[in-house]
Legacy VTK file of the C-alpha trace (Angstrom):
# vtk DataFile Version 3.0
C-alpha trace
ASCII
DATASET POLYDATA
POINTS 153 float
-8.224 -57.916 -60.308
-9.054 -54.448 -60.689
-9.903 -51.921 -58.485
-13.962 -52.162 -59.488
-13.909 -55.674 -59.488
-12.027 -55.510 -55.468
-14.722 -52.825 -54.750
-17.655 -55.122 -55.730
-16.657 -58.184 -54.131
-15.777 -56.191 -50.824
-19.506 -55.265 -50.778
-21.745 -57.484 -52.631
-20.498 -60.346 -50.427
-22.213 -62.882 -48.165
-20.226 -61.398 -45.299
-20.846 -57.474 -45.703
-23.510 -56.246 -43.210
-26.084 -53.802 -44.457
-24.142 -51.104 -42.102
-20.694 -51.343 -43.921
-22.645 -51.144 -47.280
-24.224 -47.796 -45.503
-20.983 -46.359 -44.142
-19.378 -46.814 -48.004
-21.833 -45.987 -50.157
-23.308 -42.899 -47.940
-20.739 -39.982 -48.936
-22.094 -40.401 -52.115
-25.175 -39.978 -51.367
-25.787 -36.589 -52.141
-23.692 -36.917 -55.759
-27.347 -36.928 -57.777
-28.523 -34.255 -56.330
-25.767 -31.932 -57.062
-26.100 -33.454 -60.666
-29.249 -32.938 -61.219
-28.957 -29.375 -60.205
-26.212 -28.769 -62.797
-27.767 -30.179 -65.461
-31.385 -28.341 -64.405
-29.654 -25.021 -62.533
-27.173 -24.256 -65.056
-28.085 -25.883 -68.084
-25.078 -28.117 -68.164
-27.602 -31.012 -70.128
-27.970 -29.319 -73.409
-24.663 -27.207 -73.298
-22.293 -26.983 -76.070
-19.546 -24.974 -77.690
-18.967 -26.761 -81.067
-15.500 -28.139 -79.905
-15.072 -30.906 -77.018
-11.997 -28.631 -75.184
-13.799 -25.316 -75.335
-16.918 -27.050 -73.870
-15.765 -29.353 -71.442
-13.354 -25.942 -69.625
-16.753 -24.130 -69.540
-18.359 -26.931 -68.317
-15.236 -27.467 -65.229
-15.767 -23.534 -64.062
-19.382 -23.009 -64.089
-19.491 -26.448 -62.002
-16.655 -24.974 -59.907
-17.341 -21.624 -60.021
-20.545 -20.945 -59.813
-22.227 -23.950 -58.218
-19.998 -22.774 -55.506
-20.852 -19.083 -55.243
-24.796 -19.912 -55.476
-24.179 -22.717 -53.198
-22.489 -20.123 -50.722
-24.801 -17.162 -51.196
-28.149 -20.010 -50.835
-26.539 -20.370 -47.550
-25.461 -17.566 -45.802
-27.783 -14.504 -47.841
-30.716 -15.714 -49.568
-31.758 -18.383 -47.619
-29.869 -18.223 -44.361
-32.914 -19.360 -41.731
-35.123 -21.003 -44.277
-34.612 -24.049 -46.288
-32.320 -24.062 -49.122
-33.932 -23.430 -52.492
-32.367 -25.259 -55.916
-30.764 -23.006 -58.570
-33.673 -23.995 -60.619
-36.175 -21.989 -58.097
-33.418 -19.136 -57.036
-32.831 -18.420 -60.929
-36.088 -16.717 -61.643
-36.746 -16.005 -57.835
-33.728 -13.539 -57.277
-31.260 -13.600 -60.704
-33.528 -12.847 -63.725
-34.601 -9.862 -62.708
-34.697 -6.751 -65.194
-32.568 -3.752 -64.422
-30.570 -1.280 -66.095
-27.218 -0.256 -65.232
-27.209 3.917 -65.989
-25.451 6.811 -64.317
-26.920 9.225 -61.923
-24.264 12.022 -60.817
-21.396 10.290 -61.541
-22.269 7.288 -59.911
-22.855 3.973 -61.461
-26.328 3.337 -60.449
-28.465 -0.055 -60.677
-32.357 0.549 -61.720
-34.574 -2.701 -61.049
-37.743 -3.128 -62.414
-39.528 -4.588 -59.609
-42.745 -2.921 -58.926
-43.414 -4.643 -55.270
-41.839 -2.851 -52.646
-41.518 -5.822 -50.531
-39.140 -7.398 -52.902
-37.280 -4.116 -54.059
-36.622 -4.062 -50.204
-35.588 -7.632 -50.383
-33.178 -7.053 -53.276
-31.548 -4.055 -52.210
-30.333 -6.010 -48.757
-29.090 -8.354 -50.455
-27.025 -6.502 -52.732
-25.629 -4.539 -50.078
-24.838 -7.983 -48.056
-22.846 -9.240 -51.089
-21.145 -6.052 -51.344
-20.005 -6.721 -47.354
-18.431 -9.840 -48.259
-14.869 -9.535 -48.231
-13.320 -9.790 -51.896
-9.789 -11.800 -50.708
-8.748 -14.815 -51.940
-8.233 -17.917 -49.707
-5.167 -18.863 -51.816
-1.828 -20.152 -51.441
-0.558 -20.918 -55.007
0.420 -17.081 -55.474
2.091 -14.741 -53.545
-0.108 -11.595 -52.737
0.881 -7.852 -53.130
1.449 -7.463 -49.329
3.561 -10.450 -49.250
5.027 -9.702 -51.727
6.309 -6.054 -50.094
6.681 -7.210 -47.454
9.846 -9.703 -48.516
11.851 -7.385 -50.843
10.607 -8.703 -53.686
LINES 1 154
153 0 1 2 3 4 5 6 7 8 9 10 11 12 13 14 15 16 17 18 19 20 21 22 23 24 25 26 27 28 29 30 31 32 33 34 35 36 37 38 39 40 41 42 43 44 45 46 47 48 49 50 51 52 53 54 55 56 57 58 59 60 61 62 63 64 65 66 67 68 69 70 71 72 73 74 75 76 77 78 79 80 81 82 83 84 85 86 87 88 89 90 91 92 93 94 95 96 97 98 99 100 101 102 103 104 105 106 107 108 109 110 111 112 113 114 115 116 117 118 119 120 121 122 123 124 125 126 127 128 129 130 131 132 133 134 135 136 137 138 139 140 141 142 143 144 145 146 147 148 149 150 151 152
């Protein structure tokens, strides 16, 4: 008997109450949502790289990567006291907006091209609360520098 087959008896029984069918089938729950973002968000639905390797990697880190980051930022910087917005509403809310990345006295410098004030405003605290967040890696497969030094190595 396989595992699926095990799976289904265990809770398409006779004997299963409706609150151990809850309790198993409830951390998945939230599993179409999170698809339905990526494929909406992202554009994972209609993605493609002309070979099934090159595609599929691309697929893996912009689900890891980046679902993860907007996920993160939604939470704690764009929309930290209101409810959380889709990447489908953030994208052209707060990402797609037109700038142009010049110099000004040596100094990289980021021109928007938002005319309201209100949202320049907006924009320019968020920026400088990304640029707070602290750029370290939460990482144990690799030795850092310090750790390095700080053995001999």
């Amino acid at each position: 008997m396989s595992i699926a087959d095990a799976r289904h008896r265990k809770f398409h029984d006779a004997t299963s109450s409706s609150e151990d069918i809850w309790r198993e089938y409830r951390p998945r729950a939230n599993d179409e949502n999170i698809i339905k973002d990526l494929k909406e968000g992202y554009g994972l639905a209609s993605f493609n790289m002309n070979e099934f390797w090159a595609t599929e990697s691309f697929m893996a880190i912009n689900a890891l990567v980046f679902h993860n980051l907007v996920h993160y930022l939604n939470r704690t910087i764009l929309n930290k006291h209101t409810p959380k917005e889709h990447l489908k509403t953030l994208r052209p809310k707060w990402f797609i907006i037109p700038a142009q990345l010049g110099r000004s006295g040596g100094t990289k410098t980021l021109r928007l091209s938002v005319r309201n004030s209100n949202l320049k405003s907006r924009l320019l605290e968020f920026i400088a609360q990304i640029s707070q967040i602290p750029h370290t890696l939460n990482c144990i497969a690799v030795e850092t520098q310090e750790e390095t030094i700080s053995q001999g190595k």
